[in-house]
N, C-alpha and C positions, 0 to 999 in steps of 0.2 A: 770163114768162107771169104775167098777174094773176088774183089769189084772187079768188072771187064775194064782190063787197061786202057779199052777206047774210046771209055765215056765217061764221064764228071762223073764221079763217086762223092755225096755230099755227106759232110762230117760229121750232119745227125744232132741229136741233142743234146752230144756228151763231150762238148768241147767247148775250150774259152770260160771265160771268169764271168761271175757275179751273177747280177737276176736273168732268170730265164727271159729268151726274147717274145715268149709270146707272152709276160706278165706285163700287157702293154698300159694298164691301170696303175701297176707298180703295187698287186697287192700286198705283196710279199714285206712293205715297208710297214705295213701293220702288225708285224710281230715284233718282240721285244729284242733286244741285240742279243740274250742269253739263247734267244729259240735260233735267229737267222745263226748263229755262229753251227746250232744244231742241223739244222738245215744244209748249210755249208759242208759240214761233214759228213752228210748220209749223202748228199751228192757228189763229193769228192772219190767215196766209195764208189756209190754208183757207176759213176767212168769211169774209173780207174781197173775196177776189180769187176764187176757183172758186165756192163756194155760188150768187150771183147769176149763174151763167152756166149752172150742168150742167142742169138742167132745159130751157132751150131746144134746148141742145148736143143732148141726149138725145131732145129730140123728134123734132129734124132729122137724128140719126143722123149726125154729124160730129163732129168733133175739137174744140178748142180750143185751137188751135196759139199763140194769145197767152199759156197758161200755162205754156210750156217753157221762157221765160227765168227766171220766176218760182221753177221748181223747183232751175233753176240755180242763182238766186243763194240761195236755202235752205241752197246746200252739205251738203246729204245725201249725198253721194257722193264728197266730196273726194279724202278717205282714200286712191279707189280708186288714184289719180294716183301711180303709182311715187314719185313726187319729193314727195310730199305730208309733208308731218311730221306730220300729224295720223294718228293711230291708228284702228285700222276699228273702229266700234261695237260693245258690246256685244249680244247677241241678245235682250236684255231691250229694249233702245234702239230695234233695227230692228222689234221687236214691237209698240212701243206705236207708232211712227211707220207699222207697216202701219195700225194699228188706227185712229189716227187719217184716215187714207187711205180706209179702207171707212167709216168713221163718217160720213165726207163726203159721197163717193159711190164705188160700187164699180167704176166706168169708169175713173176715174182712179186709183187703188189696184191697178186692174189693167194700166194703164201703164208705171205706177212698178218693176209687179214683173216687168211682160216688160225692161223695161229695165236695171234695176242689178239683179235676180237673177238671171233667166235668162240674159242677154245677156252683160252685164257680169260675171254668176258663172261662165259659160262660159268666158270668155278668162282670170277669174284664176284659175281653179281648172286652168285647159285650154292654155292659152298658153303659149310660152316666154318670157322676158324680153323680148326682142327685141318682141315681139308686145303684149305688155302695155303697153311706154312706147309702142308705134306706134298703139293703139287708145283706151287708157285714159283716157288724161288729158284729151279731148273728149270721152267719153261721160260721164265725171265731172262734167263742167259740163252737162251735157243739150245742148254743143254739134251733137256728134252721137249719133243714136236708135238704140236695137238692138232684134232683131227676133232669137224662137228659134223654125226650123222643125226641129218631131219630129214632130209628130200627120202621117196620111195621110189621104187621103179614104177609103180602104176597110178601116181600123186602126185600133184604139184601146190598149184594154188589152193587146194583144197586139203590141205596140212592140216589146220587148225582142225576142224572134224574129222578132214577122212586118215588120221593116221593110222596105219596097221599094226605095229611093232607091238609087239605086249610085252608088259613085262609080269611075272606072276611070282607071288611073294611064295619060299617055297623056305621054312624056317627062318637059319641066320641072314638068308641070304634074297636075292632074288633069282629068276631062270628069264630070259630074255629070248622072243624069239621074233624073228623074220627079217627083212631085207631093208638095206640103203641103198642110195643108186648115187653118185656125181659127188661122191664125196673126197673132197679135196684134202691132200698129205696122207691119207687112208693108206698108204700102199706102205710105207715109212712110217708113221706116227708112231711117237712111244705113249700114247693115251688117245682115246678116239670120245668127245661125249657123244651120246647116243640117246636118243628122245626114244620114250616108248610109253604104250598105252598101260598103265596101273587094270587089272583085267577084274579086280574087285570092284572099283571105284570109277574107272571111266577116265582119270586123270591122267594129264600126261605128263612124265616125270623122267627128270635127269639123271645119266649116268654113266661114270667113265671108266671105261674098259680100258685095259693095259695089254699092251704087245702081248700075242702069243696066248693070250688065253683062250684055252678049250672052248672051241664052238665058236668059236669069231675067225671067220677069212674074209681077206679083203683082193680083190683080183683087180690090177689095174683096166681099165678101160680105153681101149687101143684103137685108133684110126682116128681119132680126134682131127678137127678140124680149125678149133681155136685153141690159147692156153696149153699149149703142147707142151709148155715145161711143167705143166702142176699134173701131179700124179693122182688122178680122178679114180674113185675104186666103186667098184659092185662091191656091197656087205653083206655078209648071209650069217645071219643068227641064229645059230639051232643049236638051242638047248644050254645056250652061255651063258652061266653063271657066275653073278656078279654079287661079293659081300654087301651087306647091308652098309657098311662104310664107305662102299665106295656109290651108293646115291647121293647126289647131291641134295644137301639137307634142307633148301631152301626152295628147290622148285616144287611145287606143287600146284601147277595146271600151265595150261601152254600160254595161258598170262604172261607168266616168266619167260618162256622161252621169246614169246614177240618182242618184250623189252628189251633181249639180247637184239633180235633184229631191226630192233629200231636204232640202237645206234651205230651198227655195222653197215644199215641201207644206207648211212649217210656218206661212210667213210667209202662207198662205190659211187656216190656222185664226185668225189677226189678223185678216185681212180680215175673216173671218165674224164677230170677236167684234167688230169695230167696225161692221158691220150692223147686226147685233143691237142694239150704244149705240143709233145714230142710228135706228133704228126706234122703239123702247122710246122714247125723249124725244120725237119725233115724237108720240108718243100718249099721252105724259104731260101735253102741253101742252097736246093738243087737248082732251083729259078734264077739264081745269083749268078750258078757254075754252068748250067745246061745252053749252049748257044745253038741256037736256028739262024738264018738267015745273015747269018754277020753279025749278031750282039745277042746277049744271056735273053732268056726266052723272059727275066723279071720283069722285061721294058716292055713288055706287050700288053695291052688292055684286059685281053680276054684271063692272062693268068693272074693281073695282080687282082680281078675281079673274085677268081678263088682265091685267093691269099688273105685279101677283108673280109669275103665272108667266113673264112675257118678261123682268122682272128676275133670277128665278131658271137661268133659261136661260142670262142673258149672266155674269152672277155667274160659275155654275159654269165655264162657256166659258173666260170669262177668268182663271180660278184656274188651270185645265188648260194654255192656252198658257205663261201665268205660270212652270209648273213646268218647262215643255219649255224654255223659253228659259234657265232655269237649268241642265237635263240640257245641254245645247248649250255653256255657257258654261264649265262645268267637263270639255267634252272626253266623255260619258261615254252621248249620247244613242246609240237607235239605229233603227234603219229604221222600226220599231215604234211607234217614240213620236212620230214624227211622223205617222205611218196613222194612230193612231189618235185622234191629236187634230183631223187634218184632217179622218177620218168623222164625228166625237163633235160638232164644233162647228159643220159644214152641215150637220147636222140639225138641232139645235138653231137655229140660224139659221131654216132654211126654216119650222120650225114657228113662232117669234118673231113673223119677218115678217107670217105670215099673221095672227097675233091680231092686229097691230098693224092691220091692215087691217080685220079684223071689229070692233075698235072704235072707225074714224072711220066703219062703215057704206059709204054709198052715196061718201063724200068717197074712203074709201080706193083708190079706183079713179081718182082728177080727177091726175093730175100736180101739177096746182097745192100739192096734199096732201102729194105728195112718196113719202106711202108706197108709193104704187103703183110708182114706180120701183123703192123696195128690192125689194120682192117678186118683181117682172121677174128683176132680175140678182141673187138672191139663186138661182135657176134655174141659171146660167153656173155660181156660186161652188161650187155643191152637185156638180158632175158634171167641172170641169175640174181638169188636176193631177192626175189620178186618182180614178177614183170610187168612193164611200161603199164597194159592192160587192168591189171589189179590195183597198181599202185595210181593209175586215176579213179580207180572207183574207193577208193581211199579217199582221197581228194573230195573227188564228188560226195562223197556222204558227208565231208567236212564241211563243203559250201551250201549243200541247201539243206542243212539244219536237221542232219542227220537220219535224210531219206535214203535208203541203203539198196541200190543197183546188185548187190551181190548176189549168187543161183540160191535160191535153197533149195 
């Protein structure tokens, strides 16, 4: 999509060398020279190969199925591969590689995380052995896509109890039935996990469907208003049957399944702080190039007032995951720390966004801008994973010693 020849078109967050400009802490120097060299290269990508493409993707509400060998061959996921000799990233690593991911754009950041977090974190955290070398080592290379269905159409927060899905043991096998709703890579995925109530037991248990199996449709979900490149599906389960090998051998109650979302709400507080970057640059440059009155609108009071505050927003954001991935890495985090980083920094996000909007004006709305996409799926970032609401009464039950706000 071309910029109007008229007016400053600013070059975004996918240009020029070294630390990003809103890493105005310089957190980025906390990683070890083997991670920034990694870092380096998943952003190199990033401009080079997705930047020129998401803004049409995103107009047209499609994919860009040409970037999934690209992600491949990145080797961000090797690790996962049973056989792999390489060791699984630090949470500082997989943090600044979200961040990098939302910085870009939040469709493909939110790809990345239905796939090697939810997906892939599903089967190694959920799988038996057996299960892991039979799935892993193709979804590692992005050869094949994972898809996680929890959400329901008539559910949200109320997952942990009010799930619907049964599943019902029917011999070798199990029979799986009723609906997913916002479920992301679902339209594509060559394995979908899927959470469902055990109808003997009450338990809720994991299990991963493969393309094309009888009784499993997925219909994508159309007029989207954020996230327009992630392919979100309605699931209808009727009567799909799924081998007794393909449940995952280790979940047994939705225990397991929160642990998966406990490290994945984190990796959405990344996401949000790398919005936040690429918003914040987005409107630093355009401030630098946009001129009013005889000189760039950046010498004005009133904008560079938005410009420290969107910097001081992503600053803090990013200090905060910064420490969480440290709590994570030394073993020590806990349900708490990831609520509340993931409500503290889509807010901070959504509020970011918007200045970044009120200072390109009438522009901030053109796509061409760029910012008007963030602010779209800056919408998505702030409500999914759990929302701001829930994730303080998380919070809350943690600080007064676990008096619990939540409906029963």
């Amino acid at each position: 999509m071309g910029a109007n020849p008229l007016l400053p078109t600013p070059t975004g967050p996918y240009l020029g060398e070294g630390q990003l400009p809103a890493d105005f802490y310089s957190f980025e120097d906390l990683l070890t020279d083997g991670d920034r060299e990694t870092i380096g290269r998943v952003r190199a990508f990033l401009r080079t190969q997705a930047a020129p493409l998401v803004d049409d993707y995103w107009a047209r509400a499609e994919f860009p199925f040409e970037l999934i060998e690209g992600f491949g061959a990145l080797g961000l996921a090797h690790w996962a591969d049973p056989d792999s000799p390489e060791s699984r990233p630090s949470n500082l690593l997989s943090g600044f590689l979200a961040l990098e991911m939302g910085h870009a754009d939040a469709s493909l950041a939110t790809f990345t995380g239905v796939h090697t977090g939810l997906a892939m974190g599903s089967i190694l955290a959920c799988g038996s052995e057996e299960q892991k070398r039979r799935w892993l080592p193709a979804m590692s290379r992005f050869e094949k896509i994972g898809a996680f269905a929890l959400t329901e159409p008539h559910g949200g927060s109320d997952v942990a109890g009010g799930l619907k899905t049964t599943a019902r043991r029917d011999g070798d096998g199990w029979i799986l039935d009723g609906a997913k709703r916002w479920i992301g890579n679902a339209t594509f995925a060559d394995l979908t996990v899927v959470w469902a109530r055990d109808t003997a037991t009450n338990h809720v248990l994991g299990f991963v469907v493969e393309k094309d199996t009888p009784g499993f449709t997925a219909t994508k979900i159309e007029n989207k208003m954020a996230l327009r490149i992630v392919q979100n599906a309605d699931i209808v389960l009727e009567g799909c049957r799924v081998p007794e090998s393909d449940r995952l051998q280790n979940a047994h109650s939705f225990k397991d399944t929160a642990g998966i979302l406990r490290q994945t709400r984190s990796g959405v507080a990344w996401q949000a702080v790398g919005v936040m970057f690429g918003a914040y640059e987005i409107a630093l440059q355009y401030a630098k190039e946009r001129e009013q009155f005889g000189r760039p609108i950046g010498g004005f009071q009133l904008v560079q007032d938005l410009l420290v505050k969107m910097l001081g927003n992503a600053t803090a954001s990013c200090g905060m995951a910064v420490r969480l991935a440290q709590l994570q890495d030394a073993g020590i985090y806990r349900d708490e720390h990831s609520a509340l980083a993931k409500a503290y920094c889509t807010v901070r996000m959504r509020e970011s966004v918007g200045w970044a909007r009120e200072l390109l004006a009438g522009n901030g709305i053109v796509l061409d801008y760029k910012v008007g996409r963030f602010v779209a799926d800056a919408e998505a970032l702030y409500s999914y994973e759990g929302t701001r609401e829930i994730q303080t009464l998380i919070v809350g039950r943690a600080v007064t010693g676990g008096l619990s706000a939540f409906v029963r």
